[in-house]
KOLKE-967373 format. One record per residue (C-alpha): residue number from 1; residue in one letter; x, y, z. Coordinates in Angstrom, 1 decimal. Example, Ala and Ser with C-alpha at 12.3 -4.5 7.8 and 13.67 -1.06 7.14 Angstrom:
BEGIN
n:1	res:A	x:12.3	y:-4.5	z:7.8 .
n:2	res:S	x:13.7	y:-1.1	z:7.1 .
# end
This chain:
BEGIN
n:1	res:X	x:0.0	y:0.0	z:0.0 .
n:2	res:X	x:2.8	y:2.3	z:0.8 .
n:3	res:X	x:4.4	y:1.6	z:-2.5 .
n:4	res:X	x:1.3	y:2.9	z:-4.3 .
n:5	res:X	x:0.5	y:5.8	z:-2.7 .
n:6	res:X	x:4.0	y:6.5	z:-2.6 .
n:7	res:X	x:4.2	y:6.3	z:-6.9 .
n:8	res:X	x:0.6	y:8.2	z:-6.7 .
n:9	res:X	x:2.2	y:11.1	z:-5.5 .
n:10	res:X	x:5.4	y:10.6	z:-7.7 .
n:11	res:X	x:3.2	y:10.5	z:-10.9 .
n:12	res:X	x:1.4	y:14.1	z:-9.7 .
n:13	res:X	x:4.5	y:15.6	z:-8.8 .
n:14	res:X	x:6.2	y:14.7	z:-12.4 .
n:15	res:X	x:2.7	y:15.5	z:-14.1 .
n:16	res:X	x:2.9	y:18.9	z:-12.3 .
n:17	res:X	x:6.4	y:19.7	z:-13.4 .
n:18	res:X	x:5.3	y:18.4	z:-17.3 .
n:19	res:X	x:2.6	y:21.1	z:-17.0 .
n:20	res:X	x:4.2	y:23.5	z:-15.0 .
n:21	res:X	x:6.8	y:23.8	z:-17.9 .
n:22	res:X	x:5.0	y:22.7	z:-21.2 .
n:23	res:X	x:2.1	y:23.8	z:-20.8 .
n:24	res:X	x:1.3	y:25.5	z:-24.5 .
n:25	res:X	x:-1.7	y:27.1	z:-23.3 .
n:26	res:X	x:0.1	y:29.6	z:-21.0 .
n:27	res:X	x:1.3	y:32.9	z:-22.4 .
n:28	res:X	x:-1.0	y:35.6	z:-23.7 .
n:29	res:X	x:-3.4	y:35.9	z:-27.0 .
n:30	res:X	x:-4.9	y:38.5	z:-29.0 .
n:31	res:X	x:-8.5	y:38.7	z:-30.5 .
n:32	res:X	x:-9.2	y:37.9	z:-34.0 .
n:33	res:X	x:-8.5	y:40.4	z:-36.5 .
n:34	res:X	x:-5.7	y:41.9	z:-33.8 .
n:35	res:X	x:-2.1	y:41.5	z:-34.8 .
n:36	res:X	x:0.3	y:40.4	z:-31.8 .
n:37	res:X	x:3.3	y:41.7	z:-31.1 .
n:38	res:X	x:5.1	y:40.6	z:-28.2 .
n:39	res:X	x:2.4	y:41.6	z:-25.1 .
n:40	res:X	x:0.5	y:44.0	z:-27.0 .
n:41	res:X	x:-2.7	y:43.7	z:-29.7 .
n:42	res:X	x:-2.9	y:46.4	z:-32.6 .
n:43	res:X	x:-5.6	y:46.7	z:-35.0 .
n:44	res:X	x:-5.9	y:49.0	z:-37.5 .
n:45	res:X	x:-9.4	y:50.7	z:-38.0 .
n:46	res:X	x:-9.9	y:51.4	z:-42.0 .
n:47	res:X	x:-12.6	y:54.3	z:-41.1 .
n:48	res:X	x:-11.6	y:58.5	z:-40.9 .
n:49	res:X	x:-12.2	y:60.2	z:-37.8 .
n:50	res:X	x:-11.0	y:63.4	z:-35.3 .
n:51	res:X	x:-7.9	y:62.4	z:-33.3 .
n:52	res:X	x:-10.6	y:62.2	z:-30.2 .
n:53	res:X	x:-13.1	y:60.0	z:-32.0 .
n:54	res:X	x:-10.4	y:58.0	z:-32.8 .
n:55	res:X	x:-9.4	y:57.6	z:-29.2 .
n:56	res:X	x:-12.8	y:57.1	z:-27.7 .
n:57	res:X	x:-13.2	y:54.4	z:-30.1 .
n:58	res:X	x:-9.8	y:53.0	z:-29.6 .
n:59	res:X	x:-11.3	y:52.8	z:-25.2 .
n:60	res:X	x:-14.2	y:51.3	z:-26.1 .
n:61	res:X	x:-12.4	y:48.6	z:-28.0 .
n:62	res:X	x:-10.5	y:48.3	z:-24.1 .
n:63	res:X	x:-6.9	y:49.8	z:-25.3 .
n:64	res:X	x:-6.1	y:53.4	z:-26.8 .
n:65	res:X	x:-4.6	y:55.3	z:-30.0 .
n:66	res:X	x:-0.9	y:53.4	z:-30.7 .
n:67	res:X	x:1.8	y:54.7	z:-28.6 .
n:68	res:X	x:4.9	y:53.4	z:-30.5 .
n:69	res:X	x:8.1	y:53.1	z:-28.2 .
n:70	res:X	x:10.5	y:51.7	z:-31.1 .
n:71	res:X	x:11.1	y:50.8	z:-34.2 .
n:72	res:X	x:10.1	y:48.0	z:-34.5 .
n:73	res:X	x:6.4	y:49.1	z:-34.1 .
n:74	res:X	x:6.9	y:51.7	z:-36.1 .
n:75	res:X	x:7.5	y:49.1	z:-38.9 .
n:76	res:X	x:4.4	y:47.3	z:-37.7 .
n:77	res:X	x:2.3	y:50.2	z:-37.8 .
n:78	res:X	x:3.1	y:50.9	z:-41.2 .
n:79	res:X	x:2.7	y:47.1	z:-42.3 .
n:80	res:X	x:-1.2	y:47.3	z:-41.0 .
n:81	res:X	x:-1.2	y:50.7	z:-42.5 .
n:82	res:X	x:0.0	y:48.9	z:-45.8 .
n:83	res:X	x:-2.1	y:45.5	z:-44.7 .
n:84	res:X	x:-5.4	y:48.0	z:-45.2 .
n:85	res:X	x:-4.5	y:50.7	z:-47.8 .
n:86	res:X	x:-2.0	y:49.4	z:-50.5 .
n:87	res:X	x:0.4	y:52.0	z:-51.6 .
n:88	res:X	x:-0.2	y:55.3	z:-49.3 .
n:89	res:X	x:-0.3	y:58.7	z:-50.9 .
n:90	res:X	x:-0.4	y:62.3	z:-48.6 .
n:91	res:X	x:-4.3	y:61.2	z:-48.0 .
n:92	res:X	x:-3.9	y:58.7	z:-46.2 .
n:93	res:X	x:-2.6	y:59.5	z:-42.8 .
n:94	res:X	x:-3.4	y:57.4	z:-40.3 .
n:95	res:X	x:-3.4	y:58.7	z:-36.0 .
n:96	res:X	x:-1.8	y:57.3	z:-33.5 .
n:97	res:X	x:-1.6	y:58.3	z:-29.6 .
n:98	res:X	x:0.7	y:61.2	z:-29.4 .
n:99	res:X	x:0.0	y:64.9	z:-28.6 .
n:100	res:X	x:1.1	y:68.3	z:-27.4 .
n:101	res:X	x:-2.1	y:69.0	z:-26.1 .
n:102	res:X	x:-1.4	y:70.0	z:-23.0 .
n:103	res:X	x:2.1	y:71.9	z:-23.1 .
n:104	res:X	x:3.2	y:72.7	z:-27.1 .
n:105	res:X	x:5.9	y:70.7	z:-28.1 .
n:106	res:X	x:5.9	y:68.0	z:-25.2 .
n:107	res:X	x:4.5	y:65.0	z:-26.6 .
n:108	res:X	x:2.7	y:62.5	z:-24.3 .
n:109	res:X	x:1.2	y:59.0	z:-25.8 .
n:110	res:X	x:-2.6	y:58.3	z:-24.5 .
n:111	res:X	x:-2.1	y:55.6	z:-22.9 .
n:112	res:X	x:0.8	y:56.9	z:-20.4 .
n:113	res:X	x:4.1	y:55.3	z:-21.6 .
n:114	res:X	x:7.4	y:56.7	z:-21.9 .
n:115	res:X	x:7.5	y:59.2	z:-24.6 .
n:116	res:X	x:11.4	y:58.6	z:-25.5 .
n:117	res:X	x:11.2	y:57.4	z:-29.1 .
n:118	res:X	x:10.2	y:59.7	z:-32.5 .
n:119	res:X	x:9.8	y:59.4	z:-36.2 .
n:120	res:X	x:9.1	y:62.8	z:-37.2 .
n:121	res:X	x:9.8	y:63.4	z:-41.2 .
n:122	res:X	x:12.3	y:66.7	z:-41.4 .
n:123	res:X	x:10.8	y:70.2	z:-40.8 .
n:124	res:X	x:8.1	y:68.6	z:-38.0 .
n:125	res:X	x:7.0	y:68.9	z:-35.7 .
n:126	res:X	x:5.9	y:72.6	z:-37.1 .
n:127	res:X	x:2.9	y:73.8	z:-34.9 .
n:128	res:X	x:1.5	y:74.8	z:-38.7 .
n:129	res:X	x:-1.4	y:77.0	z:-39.0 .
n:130	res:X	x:-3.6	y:79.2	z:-37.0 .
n:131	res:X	x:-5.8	y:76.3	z:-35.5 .
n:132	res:X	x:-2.2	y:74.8	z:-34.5 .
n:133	res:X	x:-1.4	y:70.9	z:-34.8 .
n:134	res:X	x:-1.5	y:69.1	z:-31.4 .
n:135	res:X	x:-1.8	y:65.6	z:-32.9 .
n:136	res:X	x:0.4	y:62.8	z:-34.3 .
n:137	res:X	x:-0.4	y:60.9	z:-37.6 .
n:138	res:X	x:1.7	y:58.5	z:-39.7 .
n:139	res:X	x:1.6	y:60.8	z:-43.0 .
n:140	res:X	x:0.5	y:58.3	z:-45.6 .
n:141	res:X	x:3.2	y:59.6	z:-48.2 .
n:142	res:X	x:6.8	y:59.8	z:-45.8 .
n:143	res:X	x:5.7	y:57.1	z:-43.6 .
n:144	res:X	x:6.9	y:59.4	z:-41.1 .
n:145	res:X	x:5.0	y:61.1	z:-38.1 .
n:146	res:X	x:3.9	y:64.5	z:-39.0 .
n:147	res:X	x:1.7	y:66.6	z:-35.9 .
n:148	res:X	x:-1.8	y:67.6	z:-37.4 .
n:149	res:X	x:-4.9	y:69.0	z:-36.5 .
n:150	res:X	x:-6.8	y:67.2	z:-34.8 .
n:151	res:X	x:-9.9	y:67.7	z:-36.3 .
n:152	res:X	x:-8.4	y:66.5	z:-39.2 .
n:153	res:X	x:-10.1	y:62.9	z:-40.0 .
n:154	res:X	x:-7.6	y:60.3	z:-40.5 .
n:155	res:X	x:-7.5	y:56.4	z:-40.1 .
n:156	res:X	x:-6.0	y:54.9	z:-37.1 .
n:157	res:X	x:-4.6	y:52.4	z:-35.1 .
n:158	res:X	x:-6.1	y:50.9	z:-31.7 .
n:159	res:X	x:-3.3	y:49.4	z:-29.0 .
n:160	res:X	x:-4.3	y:47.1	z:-26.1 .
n:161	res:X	x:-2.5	y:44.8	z:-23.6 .
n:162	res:X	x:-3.0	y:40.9	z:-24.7 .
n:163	res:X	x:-5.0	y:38.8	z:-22.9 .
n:164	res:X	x:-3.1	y:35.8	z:-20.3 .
n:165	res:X	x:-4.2	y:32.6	z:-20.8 .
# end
C-alpha cells in the first residue's frame, strides 16, 4: 500500500512539473482580426475620424490610439497601415496616440508610456497654421510622423495589452 501511494504522489509531482513547464496554453493571446506583437494587440481601423473619435473608439475597443516606443512598431504600424491601404499617398494618414495638447511641443502617448522614441519626417514637428497641430499621424506619403490638427479625419490604429491565458 505504501508503495502505491508513494508512486501516486510521484506520478502528480512529475505531471505537475510536465505542466508546470510545457504547458502550451500559457502565455497571452490576441482577438481575432488583432495583430500580436510581443504583449500588446494592434488593429488597424480602416474608417476616418477626429484624433478624439479616434481615441474614444480606440477605449471602447479596451486599449487606446498606438503609442509606438520603437522601431520595430513603427514598422508594424506601417505594415497594418500597408495591410489595409495598399500604396499610401499624402491622404492617407493614419493617428496614433501622441499629442502636445497639454504643453506645445511636449509629446505624451494616451495611454501613459514613456515618450522617448520619435519618427518625425524633417521640418516637424511645425505647430502649422492658425488652429495649431497638437496631434500625431503617420503621414500616408513619408511614412513618417507629421503633428496635425486634430480635427483632421484620418484612419487609425487601436493598441491594447493581450489577454493571459
Amino acid at each position: 500500500m505504501a508503495f502505491v501511494l508513494y508512486s501516486l504522489i510521484l506520478l502528480c509531482g512529475i505531471s505537475g512539473l510536465v505542466s508546470a513547464c510545457c504547458d502550451s496554453n500559457k502565455g497571452s493571446y490576441c482577438p481575432k482580426g488583432w495583430t500580436q506583437l510581443d504583449d500588446h494587440c494592434y488593429i488597424f481601423v480602416n474608417q476616418e475620424r477626429t484624433f478624439i473619435d479616434a481615441e474614444q473608439i480606440c477605449i471602447l475597443k479596451g486599449g487606446n490610439l498606438m503609442s509606438i516606443l520603437d522601431r520595430k512598431e513603427h514598422v508594424l504600424a506601417l505594415e497594418l497601415i500597408h495591410e489595409a491601404l495598399g500604396v499610401t499617398t499624402f491622404r492617407d494618414d493614419t493617428w496614433i496616440g501622441g499629442h502636445d495638447g497639454v504643453a506645445e511641443g511636449t509629446f505624451i502617448w494616451t495611454d501613459g508610456s514613456p515618450y522617448d522614441f520619435t519618427m518625425f519626417e524633417n521640418g516637424q514637428p511645425d505647430n502649422f497654421g492658425s488652429a495649431g497641430e497638437d496631434c500625431l499621424e503617420i503621414d500616408g506619403a513619408t511614412k513618417e510622423w507629421n503633428d496635425d490638427n486634430c480635427n483632421d479625419e484620418n484612419f487609425f490604429i487601436c493598441i491594447k495589452k493581450a489577454h493571459e491565458h
